[in-house]
MIDOTI-92632 format. One record per atom (N, C-alpha, C): y, x, z; residue number from 1. Coordinates in steps of 0.2 Angstrom, whole numbers. Atoms other than C-alpha are relative to their C-alpha. Layout:
BEGIN
{site {Y, X, Z}, NUM}
...
END
This chain:
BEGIN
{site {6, 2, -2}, 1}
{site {171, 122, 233}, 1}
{site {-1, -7, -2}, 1}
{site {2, 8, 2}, 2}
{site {174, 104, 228}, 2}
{site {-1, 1, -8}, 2}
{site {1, -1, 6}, 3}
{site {173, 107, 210}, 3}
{site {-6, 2, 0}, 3}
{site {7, 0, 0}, 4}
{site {156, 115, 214}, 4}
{site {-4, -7, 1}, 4}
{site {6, 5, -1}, 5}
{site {149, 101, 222}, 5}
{site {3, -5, -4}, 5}
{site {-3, 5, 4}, 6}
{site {159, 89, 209}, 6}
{site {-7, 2, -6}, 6}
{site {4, -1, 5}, 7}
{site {150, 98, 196}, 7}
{site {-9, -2, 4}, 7}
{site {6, 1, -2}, 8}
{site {133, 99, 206}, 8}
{site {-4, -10, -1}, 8}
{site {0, 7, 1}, 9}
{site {134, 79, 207}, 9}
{site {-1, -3, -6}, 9}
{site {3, 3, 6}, 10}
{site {135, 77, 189}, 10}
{site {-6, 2, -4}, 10}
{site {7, -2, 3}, 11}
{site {121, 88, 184}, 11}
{site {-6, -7, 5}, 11}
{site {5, 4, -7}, 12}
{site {110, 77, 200}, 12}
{site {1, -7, -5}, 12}
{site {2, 7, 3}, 13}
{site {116, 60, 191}, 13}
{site {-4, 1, -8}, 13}
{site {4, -1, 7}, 14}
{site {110, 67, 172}, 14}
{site {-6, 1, 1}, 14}
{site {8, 2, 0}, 15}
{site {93, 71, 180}, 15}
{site {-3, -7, 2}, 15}
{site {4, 6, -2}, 16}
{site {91, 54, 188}, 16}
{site {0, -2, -7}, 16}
{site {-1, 6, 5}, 17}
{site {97, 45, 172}, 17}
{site {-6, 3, -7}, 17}
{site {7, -3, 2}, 18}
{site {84, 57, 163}, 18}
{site {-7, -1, 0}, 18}
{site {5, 4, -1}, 19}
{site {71, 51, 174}, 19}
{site {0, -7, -4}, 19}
{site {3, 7, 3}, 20}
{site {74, 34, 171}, 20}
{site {1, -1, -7}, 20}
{site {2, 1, 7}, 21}
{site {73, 36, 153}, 21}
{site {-5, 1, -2}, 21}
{site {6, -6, 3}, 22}
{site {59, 47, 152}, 22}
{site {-9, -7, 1}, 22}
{site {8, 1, -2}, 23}
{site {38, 41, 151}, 23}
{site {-3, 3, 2}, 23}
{site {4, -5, -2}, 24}
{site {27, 47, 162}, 24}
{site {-8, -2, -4}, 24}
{site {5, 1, 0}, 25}
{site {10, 50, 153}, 25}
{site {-5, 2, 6}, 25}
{site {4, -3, -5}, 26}
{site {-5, 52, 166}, 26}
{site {-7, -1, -3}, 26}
{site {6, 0, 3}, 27}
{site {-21, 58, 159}, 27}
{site {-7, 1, 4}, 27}
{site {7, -1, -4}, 28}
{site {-39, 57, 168}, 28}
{site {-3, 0, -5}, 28}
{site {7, 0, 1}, 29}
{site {-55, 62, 166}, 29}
{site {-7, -1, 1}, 29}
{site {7, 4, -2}, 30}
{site {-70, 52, 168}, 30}
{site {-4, 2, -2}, 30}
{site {5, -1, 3}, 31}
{site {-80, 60, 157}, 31}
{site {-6, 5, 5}, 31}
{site {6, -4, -3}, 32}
{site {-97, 71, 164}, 32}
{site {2, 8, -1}, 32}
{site {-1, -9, 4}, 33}
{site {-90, 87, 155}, 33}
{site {9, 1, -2}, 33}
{site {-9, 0, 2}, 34}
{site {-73, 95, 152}, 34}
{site {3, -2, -6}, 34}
{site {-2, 3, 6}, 35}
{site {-61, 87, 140}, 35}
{site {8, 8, -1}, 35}
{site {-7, -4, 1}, 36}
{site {-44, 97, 133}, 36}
{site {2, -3, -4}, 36}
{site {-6, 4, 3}, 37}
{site {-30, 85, 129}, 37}
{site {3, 2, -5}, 37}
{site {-4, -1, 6}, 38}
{site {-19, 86, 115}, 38}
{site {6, -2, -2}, 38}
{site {-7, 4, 1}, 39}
{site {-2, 82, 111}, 39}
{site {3, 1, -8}, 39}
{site {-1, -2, 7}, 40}
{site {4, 80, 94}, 40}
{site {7, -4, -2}, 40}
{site {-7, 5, 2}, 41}
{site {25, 73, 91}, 41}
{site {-1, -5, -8}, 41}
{site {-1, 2, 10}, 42}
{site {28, 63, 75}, 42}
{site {4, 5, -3}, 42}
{site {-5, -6, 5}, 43}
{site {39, 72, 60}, 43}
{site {7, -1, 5}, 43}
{site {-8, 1, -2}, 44}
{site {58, 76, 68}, 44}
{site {0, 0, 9}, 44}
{site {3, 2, -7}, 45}
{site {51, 73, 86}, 45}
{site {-3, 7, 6}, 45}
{site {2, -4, -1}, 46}
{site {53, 87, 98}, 46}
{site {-8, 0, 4}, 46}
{site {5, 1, -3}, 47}
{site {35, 92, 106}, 47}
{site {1, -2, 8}, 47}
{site {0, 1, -8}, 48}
{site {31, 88, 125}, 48}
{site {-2, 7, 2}, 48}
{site {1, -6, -5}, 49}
{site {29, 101, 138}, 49}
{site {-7, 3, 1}, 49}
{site {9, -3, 1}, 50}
{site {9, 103, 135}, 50}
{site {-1, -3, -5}, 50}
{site {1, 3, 6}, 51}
{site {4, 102, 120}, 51}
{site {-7, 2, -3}, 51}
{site {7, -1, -3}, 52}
{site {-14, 107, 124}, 52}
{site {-2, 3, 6}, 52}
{site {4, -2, -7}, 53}
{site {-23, 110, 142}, 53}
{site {-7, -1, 2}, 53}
{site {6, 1, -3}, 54}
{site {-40, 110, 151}, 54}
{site {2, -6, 5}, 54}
{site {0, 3, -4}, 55}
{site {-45, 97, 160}, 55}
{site {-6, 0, 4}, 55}
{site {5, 2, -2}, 56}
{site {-61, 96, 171}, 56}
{site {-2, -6, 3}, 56}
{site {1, 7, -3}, 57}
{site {-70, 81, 175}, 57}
{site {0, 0, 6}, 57}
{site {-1, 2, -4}, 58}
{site {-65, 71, 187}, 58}
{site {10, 2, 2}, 58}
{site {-8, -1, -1}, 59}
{site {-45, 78, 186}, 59}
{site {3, -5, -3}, 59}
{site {-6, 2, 3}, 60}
{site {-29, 74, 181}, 60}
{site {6, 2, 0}, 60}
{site {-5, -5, 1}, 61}
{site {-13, 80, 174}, 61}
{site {6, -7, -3}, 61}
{site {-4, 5, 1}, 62}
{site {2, 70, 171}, 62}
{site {6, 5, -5}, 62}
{site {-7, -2, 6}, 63}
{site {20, 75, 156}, 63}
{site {3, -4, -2}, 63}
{site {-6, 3, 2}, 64}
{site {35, 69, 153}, 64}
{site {-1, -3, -5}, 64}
{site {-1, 1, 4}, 65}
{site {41, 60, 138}, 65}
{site {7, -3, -1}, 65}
{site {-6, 6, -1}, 66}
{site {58, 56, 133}, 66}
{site {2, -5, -4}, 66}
{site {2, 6, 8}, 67}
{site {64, 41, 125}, 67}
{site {0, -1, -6}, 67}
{site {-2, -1, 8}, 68}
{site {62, 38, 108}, 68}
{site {-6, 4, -3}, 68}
{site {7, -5, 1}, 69}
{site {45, 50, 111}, 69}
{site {-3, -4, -5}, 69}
{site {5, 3, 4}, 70}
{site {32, 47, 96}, 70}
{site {-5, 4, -3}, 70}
{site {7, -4, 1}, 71}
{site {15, 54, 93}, 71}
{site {-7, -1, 3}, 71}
{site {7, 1, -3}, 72}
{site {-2, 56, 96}, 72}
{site {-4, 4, 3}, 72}
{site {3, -4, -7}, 73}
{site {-14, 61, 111}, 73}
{site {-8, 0, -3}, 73}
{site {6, 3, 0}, 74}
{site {-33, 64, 109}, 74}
{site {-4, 7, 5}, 74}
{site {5, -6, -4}, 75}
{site {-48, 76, 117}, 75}
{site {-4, 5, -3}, 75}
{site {2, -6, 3}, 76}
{site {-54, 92, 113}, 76}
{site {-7, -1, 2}, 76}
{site {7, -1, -5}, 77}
{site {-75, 95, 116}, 77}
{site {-2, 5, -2}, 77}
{site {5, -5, 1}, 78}
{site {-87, 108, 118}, 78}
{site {5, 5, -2}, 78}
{site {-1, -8, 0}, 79}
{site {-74, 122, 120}, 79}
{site {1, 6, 0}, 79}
{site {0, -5, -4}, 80}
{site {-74, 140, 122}, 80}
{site {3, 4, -4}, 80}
{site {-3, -4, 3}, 81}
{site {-68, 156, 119}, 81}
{site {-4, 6, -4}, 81}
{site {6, -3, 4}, 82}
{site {-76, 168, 107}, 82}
{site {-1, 7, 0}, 82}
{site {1, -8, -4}, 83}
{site {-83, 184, 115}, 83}
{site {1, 6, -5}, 83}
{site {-1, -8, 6}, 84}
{site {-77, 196, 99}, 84}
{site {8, -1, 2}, 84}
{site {-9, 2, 4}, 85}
{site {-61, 189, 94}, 85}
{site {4, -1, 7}, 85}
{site {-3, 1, -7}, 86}
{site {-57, 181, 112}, 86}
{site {4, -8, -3}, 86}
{site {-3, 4, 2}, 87}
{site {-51, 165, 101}, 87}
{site {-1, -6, 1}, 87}
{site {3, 5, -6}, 88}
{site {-51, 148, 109}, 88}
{site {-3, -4, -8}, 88}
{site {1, 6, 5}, 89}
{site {-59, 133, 98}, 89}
{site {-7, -5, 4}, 89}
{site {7, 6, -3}, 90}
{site {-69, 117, 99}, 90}
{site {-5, -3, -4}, 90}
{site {5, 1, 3}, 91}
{site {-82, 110, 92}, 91}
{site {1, -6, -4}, 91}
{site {-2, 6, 2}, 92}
{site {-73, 93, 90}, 92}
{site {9, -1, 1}, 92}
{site {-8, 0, -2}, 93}
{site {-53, 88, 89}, 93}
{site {2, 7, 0}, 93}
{site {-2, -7, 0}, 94}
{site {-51, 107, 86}, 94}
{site {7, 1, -4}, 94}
{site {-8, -1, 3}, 95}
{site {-31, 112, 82}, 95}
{site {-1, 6, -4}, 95}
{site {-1, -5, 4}, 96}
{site {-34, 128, 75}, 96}
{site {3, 5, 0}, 96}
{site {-5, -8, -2}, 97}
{site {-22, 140, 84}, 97}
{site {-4, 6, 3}, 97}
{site {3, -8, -4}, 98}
{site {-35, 150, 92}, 98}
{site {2, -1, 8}, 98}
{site {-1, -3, -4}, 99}
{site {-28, 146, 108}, 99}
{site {0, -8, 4}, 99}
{site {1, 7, -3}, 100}
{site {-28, 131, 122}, 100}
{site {4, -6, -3}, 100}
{site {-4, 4, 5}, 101}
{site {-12, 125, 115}, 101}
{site {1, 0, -6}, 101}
{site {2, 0, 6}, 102}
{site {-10, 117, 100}, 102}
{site {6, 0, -4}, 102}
{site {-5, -4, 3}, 103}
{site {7, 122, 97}, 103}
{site {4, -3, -8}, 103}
{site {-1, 3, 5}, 104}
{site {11, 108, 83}, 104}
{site {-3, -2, -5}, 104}
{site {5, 1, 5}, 105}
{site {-5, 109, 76}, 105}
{site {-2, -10, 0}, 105}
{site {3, 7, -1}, 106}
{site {-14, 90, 73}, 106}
{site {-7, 4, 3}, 106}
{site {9, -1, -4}, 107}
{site {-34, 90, 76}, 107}
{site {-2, -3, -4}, 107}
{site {5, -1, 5}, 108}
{site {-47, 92, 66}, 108}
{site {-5, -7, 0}, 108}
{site {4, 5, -1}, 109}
{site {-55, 74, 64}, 109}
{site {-9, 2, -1}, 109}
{site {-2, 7, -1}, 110}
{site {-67, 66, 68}, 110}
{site {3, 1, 10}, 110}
{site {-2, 0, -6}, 111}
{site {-57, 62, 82}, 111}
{site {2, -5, 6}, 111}
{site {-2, 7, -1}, 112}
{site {-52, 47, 94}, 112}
{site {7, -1, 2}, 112}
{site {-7, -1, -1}, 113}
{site {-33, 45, 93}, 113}
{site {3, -5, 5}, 113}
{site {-5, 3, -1}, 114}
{site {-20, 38, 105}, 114}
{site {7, 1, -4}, 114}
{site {-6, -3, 3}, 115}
{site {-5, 35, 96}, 115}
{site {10, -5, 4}, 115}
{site {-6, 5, -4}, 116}
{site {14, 28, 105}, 116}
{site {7, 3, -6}, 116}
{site {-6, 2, 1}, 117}
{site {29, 25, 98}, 117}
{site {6, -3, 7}, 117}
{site {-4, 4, -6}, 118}
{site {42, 22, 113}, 118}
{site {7, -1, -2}, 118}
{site {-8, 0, -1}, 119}
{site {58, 13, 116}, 119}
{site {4, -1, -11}, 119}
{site {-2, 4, 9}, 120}
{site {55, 5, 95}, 120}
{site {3, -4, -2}, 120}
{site {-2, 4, 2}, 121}
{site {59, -9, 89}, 121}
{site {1, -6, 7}, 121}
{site {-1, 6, -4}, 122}
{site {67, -24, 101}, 122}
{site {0, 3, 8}, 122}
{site {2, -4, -10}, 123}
{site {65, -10, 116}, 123}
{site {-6, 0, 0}, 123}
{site {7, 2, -3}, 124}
{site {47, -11, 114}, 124}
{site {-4, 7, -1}, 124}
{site {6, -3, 3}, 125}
{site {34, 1, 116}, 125}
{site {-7, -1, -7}, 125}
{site {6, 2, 4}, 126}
{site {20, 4, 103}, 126}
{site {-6, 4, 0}, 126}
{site {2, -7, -3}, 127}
{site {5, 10, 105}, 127}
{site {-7, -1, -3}, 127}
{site {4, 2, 4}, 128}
{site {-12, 9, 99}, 128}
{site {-8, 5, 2}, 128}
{site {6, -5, 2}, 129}
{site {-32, 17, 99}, 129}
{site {-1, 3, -6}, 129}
{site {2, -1, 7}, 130}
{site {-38, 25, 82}, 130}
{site {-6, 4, 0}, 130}
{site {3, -2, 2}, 131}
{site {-52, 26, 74}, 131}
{site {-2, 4, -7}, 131}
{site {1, -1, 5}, 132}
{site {-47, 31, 59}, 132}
{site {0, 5, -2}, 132}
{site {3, -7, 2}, 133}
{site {-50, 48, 58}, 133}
{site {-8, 2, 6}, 133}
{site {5, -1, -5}, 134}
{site {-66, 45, 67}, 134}
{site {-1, 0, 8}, 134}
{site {1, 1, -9}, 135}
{site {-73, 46, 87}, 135}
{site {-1, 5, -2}, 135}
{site {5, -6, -4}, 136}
{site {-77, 60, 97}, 136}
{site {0, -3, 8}, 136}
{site {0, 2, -8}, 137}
{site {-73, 53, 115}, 137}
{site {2, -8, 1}, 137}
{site {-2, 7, -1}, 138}
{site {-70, 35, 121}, 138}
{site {5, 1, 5}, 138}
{site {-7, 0, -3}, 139}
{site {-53, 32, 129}, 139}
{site {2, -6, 1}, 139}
{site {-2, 6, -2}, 140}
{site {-43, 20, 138}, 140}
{site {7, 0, 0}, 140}
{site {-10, -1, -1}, 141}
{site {-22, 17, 137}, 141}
{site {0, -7, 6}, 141}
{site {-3, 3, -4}, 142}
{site {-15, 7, 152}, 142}
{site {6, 1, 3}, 142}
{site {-8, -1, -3}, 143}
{site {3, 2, 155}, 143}
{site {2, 0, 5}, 143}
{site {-2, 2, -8}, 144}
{site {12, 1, 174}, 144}
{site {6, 0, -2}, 144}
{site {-5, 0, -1}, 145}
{site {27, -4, 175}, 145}
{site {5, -3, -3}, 145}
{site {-4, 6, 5}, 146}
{site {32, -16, 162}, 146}
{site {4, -5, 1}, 146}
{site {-3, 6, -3}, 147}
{site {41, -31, 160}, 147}
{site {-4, -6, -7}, 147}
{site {2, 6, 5}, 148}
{site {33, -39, 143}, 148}
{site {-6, 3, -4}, 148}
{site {6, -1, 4}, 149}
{site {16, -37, 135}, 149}
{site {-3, 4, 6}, 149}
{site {3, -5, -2}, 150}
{site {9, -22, 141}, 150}
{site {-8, -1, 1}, 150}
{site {8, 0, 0}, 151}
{site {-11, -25, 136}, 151}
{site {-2, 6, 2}, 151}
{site {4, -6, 3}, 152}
{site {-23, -10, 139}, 152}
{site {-2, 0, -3}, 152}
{site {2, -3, 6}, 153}
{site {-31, -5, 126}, 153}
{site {-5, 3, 0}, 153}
{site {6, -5, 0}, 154}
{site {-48, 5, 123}, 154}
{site {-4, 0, -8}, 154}
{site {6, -1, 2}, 155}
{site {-62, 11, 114}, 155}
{site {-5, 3, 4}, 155}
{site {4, 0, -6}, 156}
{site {-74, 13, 128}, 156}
{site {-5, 2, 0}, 156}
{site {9, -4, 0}, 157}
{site {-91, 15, 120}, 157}
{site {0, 4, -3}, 157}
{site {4, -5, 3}, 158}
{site {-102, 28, 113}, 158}
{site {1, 0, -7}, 158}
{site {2, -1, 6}, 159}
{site {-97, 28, 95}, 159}
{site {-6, 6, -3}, 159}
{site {4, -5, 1}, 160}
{site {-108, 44, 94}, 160}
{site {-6, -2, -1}, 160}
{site {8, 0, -1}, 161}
{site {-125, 36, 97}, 161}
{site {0, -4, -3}, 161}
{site {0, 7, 7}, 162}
{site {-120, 21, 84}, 162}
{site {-1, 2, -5}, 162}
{site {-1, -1, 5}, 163}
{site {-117, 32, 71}, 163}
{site {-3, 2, -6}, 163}
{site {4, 2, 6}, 164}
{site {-123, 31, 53}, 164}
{site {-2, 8, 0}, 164}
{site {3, -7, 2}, 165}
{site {-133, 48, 48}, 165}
{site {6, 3, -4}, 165}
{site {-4, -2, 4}, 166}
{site {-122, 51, 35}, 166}
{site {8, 3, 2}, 166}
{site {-5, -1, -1}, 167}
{site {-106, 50, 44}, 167}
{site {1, 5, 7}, 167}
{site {2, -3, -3}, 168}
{site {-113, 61, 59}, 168}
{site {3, 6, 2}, 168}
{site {-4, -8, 1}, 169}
{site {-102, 79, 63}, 169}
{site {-4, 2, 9}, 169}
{site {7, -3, -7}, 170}
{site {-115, 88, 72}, 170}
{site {1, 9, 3}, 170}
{site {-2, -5, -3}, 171}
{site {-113, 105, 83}, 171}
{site {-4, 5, -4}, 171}
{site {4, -3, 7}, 172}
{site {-119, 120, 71}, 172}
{site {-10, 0, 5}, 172}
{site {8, -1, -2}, 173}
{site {-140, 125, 72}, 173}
{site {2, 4, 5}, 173}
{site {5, 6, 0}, 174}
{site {-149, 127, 82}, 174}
{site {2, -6, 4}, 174}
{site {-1, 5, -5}, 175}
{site {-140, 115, 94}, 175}
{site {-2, -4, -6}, 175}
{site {-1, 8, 3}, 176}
{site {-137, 99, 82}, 176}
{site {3, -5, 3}, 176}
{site {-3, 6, -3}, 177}
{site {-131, 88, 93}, 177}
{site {3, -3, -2}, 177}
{site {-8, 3, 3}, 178}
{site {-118, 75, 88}, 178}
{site {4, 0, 4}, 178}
{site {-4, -3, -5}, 179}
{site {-102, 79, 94}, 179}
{site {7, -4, -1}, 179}
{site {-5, 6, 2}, 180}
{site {-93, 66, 83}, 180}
{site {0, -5, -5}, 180}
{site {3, 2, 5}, 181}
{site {-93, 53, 72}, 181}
{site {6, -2, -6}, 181}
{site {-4, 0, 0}, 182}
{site {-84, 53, 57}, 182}
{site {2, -6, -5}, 182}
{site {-4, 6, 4}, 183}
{site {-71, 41, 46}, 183}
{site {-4, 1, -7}, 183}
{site {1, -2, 6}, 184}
{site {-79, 36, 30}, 184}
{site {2, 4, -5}, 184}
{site {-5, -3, 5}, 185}
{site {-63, 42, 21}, 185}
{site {-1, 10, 0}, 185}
{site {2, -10, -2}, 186}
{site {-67, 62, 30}, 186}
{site {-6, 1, -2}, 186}
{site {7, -2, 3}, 187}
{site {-86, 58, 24}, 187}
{site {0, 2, -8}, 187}
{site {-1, 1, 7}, 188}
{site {-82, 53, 7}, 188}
{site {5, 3, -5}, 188}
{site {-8, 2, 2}, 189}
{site {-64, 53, 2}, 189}
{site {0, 0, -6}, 189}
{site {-2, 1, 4}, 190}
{site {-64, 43, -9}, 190}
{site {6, -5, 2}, 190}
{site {-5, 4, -2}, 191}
{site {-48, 30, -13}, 191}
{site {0, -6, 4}, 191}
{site {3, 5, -4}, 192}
{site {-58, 16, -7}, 192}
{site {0, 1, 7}, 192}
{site {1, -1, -10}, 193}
{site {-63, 21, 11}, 193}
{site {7, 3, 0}, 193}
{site {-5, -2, -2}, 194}
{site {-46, 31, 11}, 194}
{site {7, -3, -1}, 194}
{site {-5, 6, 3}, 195}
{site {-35, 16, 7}, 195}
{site {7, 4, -4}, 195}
{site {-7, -4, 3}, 196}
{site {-25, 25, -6}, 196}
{site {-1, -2, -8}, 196}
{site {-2, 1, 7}, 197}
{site {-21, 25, -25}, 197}
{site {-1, -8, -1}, 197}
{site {1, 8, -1}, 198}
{site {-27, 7, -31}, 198}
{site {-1, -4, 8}, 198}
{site {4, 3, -6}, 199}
{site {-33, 3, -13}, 199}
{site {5, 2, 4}, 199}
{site {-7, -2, -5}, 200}
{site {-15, 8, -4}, 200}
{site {4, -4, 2}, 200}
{site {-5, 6, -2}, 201}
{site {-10, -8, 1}, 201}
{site {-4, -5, 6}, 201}
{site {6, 2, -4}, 202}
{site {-18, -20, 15}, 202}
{site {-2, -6, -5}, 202}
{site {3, 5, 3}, 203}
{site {-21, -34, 1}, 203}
{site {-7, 3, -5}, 203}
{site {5, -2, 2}, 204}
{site {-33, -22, -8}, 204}
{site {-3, 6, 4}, 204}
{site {4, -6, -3}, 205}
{site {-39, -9, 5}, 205}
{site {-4, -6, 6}, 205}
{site {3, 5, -7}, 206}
{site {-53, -20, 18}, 206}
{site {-3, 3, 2}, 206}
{site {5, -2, -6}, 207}
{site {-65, -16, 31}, 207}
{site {-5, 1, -4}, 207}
{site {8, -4, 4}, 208}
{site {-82, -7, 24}, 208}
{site {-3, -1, 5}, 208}
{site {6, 0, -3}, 209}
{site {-97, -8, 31}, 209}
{site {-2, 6, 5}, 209}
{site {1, -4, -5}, 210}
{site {-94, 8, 38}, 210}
{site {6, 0, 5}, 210}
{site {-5, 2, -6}, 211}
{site {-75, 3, 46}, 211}
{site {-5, -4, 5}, 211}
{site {2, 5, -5}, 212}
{site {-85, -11, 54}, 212}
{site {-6, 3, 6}, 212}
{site {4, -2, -3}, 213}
{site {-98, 0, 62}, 213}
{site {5, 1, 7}, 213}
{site {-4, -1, -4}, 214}
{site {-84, 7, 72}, 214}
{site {4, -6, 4}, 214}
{site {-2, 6, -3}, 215}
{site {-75, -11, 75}, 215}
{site {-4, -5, 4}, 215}
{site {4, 4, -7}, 216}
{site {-90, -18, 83}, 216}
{site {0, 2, 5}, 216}
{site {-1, -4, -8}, 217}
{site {-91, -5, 96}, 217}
{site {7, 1, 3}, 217}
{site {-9, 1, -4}, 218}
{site {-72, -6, 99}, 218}
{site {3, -4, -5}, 218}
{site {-3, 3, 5}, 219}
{site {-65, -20, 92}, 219}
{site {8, -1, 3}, 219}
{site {-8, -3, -1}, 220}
{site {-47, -15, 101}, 220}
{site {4, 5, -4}, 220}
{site {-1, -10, 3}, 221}
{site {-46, 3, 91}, 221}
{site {0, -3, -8}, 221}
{site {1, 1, 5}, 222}
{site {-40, 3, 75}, 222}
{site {-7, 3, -6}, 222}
{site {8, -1, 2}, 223}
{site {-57, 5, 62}, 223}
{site {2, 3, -9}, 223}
{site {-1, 0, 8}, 224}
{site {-48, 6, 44}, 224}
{site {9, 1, 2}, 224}
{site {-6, 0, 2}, 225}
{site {-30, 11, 40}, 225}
{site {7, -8, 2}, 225}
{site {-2, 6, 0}, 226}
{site {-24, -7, 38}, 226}
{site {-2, -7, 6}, 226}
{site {4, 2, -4}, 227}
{site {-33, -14, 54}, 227}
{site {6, -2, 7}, 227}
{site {-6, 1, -5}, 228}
{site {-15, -22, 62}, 228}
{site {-2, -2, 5}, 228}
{site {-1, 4, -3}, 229}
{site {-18, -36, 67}, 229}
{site {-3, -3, 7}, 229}
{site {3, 0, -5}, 230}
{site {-30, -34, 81}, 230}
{site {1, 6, 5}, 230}
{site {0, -8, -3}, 231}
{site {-26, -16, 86}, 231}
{site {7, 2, 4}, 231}
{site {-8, -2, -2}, 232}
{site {-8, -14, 90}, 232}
{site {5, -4, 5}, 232}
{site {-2, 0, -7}, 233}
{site {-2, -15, 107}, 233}
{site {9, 1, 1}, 233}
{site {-6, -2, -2}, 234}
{site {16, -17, 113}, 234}
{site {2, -2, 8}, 234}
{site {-1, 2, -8}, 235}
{site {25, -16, 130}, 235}
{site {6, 2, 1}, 235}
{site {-8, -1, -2}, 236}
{site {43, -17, 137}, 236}
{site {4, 4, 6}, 236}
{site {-2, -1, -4}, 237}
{site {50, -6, 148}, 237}
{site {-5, 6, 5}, 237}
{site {5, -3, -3}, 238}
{site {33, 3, 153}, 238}
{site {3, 7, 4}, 238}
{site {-1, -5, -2}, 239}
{site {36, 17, 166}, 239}
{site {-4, 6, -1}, 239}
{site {4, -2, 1}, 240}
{site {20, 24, 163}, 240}
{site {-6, 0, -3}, 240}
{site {9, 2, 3}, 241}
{site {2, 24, 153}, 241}
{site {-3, 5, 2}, 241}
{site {5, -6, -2}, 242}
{site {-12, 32, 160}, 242}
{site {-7, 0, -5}, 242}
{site {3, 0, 6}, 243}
{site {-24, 38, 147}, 243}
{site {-6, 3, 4}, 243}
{site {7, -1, -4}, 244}
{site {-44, 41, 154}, 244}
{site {-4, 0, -8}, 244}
{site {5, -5, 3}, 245}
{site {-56, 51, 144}, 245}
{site {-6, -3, 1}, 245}
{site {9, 3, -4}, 246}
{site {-74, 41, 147}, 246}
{site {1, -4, 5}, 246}
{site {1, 8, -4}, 247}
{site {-68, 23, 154}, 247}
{site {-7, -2, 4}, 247}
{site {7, 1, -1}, 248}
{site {-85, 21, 155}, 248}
{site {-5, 7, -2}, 248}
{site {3, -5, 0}, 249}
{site {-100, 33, 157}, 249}
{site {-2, 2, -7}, 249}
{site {3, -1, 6}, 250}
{site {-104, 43, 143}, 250}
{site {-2, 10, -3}, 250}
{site {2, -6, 0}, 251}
{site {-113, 59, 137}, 251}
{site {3, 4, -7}, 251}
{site {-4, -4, 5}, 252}
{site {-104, 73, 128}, 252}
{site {-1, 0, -10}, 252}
END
């Protein structure tokens, strides 16, 4: 009977010390309409325990991460299921399994990315907005629990109602709606707007006219590839970030 509870004892200390390694992400909903998060690890990196859900406006839903976790979170819109096939997909940030989860797929820009690195360099978190595969949703990252840095973070506004004609991803006929708006590079792709071959470096790849359209309406969120310096957020020790879908009011 001692050897039981000897052993019970050291499973009970490996969950604490678990917790205290682990990040809680907490994701809200502010938006008007329902979102479907997404969870995407980096290469090498197992996934987390959801790695797509339903969220309706006004919830919230919280997941593990353990340390060392790295990858990126964004929002799925205008979802459904499709009355033949029974297949799930979305209109914007769509992963492509057919199914709520996205199962290690990425998402189909344009889309608005959070991306974290934890427990990196110096001990520190990393963590960042992106717009570099375009908007669909405006989001917010805030840290609890830190000891050093720990800025929020956002892209807040309506990129969708900024956005240049051209760069537009619109829901098929006869809706039209815009549902997102996208990265030159997804418009065009060329090496220019995609900072690649000659343009693959940040002494020759700069902000365009169309990065900048996105940098003014979020000038926290990365806008362009090479857009460090103002976009890259770190924080020490964070116990938690809570990630909100539509900081501010906005329509789908």
């Amino acid at each position: 009977m001692a050897n039981l509870h000897l052993v019970s004892l050291v499973f009970f200390v490996i969950f604490l010390l678990h917790l205290a390694d682990s990040t809680t992400f907490n994701f809200v909903n502010d938006c008007s309409y329902t979102v479907w998060p997404a969870t995407l690890p980096n290469g090498g990196i197992a996934a987390l325990t959801l790695t797509g859900f339903e969220l309706t406006s006004g919830a919230s839903a919280s997941v593990e991460a353990p340390a060392g976790w790295g990858g990126r979170m964004w929002a799925r819109t205008r979802c459904s299921n499709d009355s033949a096939t029974g297949k799930f997909s979305c209109l914007s940030g769509d992963c492509g399994t057919g199914q709520v989860a996205c199962l290690g797929a990425g998402g189909a820009p344009p889309a608005t990315l959070m991306e974290f690195t934890l427990n990196g360099a110096d001990g520190n978190d990393f963590y960042d907005v992106s717009n570099v595969d375009g908007f669909n949703v405006p989001v917010s990252v805030a840290a609890s629990g830190g000891t050093r840095g720990c800025d929020s973070t956002a892209c807040p506004a309506d990129v969708n109602a900024v956005c240049p004609s051209e760069l537009k991803a619109t829901a098929p006929a006869p809706d039209g709606s815009v549902v997102g708006c996208k990265s030159a590079c997804e418009a065009f792709d060329t090496d220019e707007y995609c900072c690649r071959g000659a343009f693959g470096s940040p002494d020759t790849c700069k902000p365009s006219n169309y990065s900048m359209v996105f940098k003014k309406a979020c000038p926290q969120a990365y806008s362009y590839a090479y857009d460090d310096k103002t976009s890259t957020f770190t924080c020490a020790g964070a116990a938690a970030y809570t990630l909100t879908f539509c900081p501010t009011t906005s329509a789908p």
